[in-house]
VOBA-742313 format. One line per 8 residues: number of its first residue (from 0); their letters; for each residue x, y negated, z negated of N, C-alpha, C, O. Coordinates in steps of 0.02 Angstrom, whole numbers, plus 50000, padded with zeros to 5 digits. Atoms other than C-alpha are relative to their C-alpha. Example, Ala and Ser with C-alpha at 12.3 -4.5 7.8 and 13.67 -1.06 7.14 Angstrom:
<vexkols>
0) AS) 50045/50059/50000/50615/50225/49610/50045/49940/50000/50097/49941/49967  49958/50059/50003/50684/50053/49643/49961/49945/49963/49986/49890/49955
</vexkols>
This chain:
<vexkols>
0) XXXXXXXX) 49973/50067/49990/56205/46734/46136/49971/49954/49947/49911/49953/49935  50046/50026/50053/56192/46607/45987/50020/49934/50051/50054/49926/50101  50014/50077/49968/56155/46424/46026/50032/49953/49902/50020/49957/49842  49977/50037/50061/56251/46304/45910/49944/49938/50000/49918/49903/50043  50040/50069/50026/56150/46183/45799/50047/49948/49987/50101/49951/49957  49975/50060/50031/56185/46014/45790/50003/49985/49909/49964/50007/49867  50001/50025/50096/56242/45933/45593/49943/49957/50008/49926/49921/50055  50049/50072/50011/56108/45831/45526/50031/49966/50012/50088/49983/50027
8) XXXXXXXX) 49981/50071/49994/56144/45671/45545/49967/49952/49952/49914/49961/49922  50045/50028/50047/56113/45532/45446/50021/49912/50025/50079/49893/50015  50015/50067/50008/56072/45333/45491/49971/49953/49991/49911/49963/49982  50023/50092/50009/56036/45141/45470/49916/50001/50021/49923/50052/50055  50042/50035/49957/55874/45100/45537/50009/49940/50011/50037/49903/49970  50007/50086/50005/55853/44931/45608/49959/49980/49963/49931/50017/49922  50045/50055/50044/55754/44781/45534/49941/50012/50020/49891/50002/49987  50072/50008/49958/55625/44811/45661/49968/50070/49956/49940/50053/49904
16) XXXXXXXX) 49984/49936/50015/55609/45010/45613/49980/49988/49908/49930/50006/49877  50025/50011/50085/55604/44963/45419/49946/49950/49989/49943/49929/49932  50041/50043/49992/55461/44845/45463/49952/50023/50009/49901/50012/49976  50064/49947/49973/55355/44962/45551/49993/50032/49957/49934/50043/49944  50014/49940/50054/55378/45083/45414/49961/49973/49942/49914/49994/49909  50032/50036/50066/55338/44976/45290/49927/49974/50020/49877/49972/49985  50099/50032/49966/55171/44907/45387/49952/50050/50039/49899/50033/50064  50029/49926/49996/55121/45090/45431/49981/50036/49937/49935/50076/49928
24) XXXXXXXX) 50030/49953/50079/55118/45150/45246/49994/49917/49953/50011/49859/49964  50064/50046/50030/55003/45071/45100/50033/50019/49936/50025/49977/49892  49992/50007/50084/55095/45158/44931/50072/50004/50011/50089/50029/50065  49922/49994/50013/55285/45150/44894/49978/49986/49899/49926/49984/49866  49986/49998/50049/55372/45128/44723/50025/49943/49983/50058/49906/50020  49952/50087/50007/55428/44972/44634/50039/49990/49931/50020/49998/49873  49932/49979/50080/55582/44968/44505/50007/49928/49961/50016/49878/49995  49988/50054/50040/55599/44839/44366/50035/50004/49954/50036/50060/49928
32) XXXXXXXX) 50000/49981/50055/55675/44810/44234/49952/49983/49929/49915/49934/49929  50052/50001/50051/55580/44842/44049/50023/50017/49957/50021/50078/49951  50004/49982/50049/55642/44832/43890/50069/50020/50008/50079/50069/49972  49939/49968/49996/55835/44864/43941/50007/50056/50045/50066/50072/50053  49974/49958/49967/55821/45001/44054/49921/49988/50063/49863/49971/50051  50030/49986/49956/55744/45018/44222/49928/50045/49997/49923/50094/49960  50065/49987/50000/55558/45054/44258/49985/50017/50085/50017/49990/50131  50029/49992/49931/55459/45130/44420/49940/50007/50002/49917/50052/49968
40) XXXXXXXX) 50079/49981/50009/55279/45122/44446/49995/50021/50079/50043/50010/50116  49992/49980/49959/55217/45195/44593/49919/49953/50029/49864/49966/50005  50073/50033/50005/55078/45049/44682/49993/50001/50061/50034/50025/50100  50017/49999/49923/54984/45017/44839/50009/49946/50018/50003/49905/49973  49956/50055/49970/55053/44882/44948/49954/49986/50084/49922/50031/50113  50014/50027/49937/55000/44776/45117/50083/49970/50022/50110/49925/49990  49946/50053/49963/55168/44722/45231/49983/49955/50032/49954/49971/50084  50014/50053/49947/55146/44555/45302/50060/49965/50001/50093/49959/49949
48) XXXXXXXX) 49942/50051/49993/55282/44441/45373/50056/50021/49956/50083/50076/49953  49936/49980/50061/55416/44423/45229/49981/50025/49932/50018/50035/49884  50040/49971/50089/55292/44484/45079/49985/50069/49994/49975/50097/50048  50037/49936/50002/55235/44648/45022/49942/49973/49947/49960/49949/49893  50052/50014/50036/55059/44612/44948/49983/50063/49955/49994/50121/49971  50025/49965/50041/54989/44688/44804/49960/49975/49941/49956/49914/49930  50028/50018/50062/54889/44694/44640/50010/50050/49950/50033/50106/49960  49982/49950/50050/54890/44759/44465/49947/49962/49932/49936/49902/49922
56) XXXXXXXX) 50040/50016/50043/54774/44767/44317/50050/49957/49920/50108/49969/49901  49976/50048/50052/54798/44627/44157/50048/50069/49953/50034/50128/49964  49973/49950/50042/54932/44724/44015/50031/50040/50039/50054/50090/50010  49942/49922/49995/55031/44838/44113/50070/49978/50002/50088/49920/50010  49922/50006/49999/55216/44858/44107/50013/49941/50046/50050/49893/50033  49968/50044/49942/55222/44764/44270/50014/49926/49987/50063/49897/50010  50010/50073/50026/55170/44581/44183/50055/49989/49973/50065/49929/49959  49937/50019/50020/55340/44598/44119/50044/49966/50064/50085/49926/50042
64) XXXXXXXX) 49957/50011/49960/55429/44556/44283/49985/49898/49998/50015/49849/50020  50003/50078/49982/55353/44386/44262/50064/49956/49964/50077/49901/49988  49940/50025/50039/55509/44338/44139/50064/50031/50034/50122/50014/50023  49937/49973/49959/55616/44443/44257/49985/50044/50066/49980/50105/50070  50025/50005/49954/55571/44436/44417/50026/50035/50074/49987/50041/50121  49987/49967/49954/55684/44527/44543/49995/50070/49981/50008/50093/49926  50019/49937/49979/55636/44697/44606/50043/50029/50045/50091/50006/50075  49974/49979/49936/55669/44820/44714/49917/50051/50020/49873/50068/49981
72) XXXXXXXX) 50033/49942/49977/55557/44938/44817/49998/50033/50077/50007/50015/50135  49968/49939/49946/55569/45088/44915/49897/50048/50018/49848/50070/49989  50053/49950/49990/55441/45174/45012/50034/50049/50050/50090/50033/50071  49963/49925/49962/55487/45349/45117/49955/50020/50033/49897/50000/50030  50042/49972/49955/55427/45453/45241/50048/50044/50021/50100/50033/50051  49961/49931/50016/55478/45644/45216/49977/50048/50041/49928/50072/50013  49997/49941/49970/55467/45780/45346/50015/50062/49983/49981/50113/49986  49964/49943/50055/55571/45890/45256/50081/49965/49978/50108/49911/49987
80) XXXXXXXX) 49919/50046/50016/55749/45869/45187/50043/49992/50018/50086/49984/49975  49980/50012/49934/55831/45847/45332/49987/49950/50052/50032/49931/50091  50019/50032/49978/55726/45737/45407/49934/49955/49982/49874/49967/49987  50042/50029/50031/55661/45593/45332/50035/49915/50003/50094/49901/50017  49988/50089/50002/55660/45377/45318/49993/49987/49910/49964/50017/49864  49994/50015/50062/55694/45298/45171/50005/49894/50007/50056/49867/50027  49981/50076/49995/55661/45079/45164/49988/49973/49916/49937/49980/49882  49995/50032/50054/55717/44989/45010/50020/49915/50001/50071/49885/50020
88) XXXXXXXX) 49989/50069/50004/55677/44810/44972/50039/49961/49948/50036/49988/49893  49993/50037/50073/55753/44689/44847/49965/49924/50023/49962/49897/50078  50051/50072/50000/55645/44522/44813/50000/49989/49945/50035/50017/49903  50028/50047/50046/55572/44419/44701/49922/50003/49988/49889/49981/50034  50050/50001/50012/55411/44444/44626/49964/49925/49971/49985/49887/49928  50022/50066/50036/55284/44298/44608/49919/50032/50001/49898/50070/50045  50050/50003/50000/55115/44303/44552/49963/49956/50017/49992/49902/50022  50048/50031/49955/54973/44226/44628/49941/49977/49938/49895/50017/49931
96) XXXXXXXX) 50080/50023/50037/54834/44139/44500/49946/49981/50046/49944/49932/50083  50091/49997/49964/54651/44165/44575/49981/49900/49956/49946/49860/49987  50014/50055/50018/54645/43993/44454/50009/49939/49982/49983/49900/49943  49945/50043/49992/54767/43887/44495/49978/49957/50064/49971/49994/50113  50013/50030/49930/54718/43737/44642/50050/50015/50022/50041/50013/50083  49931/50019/49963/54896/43750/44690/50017/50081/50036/50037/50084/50094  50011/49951/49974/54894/43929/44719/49937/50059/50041/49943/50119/50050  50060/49996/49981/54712/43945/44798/50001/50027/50073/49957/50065/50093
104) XXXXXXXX) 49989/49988/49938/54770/43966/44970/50037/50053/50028/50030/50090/50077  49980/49922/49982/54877/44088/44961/49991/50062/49955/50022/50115/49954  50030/49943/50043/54783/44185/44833/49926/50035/50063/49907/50093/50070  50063/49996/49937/54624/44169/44989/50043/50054/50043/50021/50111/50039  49976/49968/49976/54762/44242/45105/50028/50078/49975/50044/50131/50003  49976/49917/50030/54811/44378/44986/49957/50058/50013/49973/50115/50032  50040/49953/50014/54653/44451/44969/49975/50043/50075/49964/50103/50085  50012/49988/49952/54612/44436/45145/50074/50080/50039/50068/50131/50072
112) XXXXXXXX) 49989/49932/49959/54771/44538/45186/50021/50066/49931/50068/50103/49920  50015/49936/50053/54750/44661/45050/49931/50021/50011/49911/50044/49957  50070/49994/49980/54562/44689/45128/50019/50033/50072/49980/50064/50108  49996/49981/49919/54657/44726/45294/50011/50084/49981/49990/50119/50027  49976/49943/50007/54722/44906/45208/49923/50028/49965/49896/50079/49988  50065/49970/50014/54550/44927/45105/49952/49922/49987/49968/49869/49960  50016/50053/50004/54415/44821/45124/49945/49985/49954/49910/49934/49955  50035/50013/50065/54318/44851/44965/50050/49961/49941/50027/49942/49887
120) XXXXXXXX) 49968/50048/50041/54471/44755/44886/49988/49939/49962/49996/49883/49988  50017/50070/50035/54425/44632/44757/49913/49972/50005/49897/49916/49987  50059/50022/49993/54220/44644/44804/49987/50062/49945/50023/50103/49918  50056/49956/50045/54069/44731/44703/50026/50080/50008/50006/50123/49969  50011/49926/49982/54122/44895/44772/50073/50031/50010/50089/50081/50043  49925/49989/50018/54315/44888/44718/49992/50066/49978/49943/50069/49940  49985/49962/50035/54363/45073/44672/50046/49985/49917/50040/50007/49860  49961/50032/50063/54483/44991/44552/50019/49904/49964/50065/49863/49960
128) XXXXXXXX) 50026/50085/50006/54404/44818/44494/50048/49980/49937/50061/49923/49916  49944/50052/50058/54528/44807/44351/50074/49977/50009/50118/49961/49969  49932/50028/49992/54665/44764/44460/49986/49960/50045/49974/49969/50105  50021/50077/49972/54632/44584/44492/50058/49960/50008/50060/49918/50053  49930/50029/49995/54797/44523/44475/50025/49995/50071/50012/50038/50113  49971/49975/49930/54890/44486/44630/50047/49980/49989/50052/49932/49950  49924/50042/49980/55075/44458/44676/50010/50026/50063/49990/50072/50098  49951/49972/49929/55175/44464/44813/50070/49999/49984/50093/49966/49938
136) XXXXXXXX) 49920/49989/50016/55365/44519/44828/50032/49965/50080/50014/49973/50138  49980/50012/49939/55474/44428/44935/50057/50036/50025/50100/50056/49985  49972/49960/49982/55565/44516/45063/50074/49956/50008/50085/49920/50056  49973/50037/49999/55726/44446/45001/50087/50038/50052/50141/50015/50070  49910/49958/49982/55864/44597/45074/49950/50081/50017/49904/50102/49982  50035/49943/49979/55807/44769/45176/50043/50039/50012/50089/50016/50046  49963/49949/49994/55890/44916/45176/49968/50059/50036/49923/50082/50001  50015/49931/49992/55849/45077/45279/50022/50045/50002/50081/50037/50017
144) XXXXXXXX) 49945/49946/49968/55912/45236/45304/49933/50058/50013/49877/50060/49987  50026/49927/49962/55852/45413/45407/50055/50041/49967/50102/50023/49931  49959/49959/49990/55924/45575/45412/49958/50035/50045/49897/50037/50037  50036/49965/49955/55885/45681/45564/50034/50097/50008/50088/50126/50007  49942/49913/49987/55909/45882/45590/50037/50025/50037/50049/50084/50050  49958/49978/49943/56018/45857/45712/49969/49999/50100/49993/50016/50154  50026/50003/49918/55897/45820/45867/50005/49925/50028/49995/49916/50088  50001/50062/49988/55915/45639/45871/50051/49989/50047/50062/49932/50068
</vexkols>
């Protein structure tokens, strides 16, 4: 006697669902453009509210977004290939000056929640002290999608 399998399936997540995912995981990918064609770096991230926090050392590709400023980014969560989440943001990238009065307050809040994922962030005992930079992306449009193996 065989037992029929269900088709994968494949859907939406909600807002809520692409929220959690995103404030459960710490690295995704972030797409720009550079130089005429699309760019992806792959960085570590804090979700709070409508931002994804982050930092990045002086000179890299990324300092380009400051002249062109919408993004996208996608982080995942793969079981196998059948069953897996997929949340993609589009926003607006802004940087944060550590030396700016006007941005002082929410450069304080940055660090604090970029300290909530590691909390050697930005002290004496940073693994990666040359990424002082901070921005945040705003969460301007969310997209999710699943696919399940058919047990959902």
């Amino acid at each position: 006697m065989t037992t029929a399998r269900k088709a994968q399936a494949f859907f939406d997540l909600t807002r809520k669902e692409a929220e959690e995912m995103l404030a459960r995981n710490h690295v995704g990918r972030l797409a720009f453009t550079f130089h005429d064609r699309v760019d992806i770096e792959p960085i570590s991230y804090v979700f709070s509210g409508e931002w994804l926090y982050a930092r990045t050392a002086p000179g890299t590709k990324l300092t380009v977004v400051q002249h062109h400023p919408w993004v996208a980014f996608e982080v995942d969560e793969i079981r196998s290939r059948v069953d897996w989440r997929s949340v993609v943001v589009h926003g607006t990238i802004y940087f944060i000056d550590s030396n700016s009065e006007a941005d002082r307050k929410d450069y304080d809040a940055a660090v604090k929640i970029l300290r909530s994922a590691d909390a050697d962030a930005l002290t004496s005992a940073d693994a990666t002290p040359q990424r002082h930079l901070l921005f945040r992306i705003h969460v301007d449009e969310i997209m999710a999608k699943g696919a399940d193996p058919g047990t959902r």
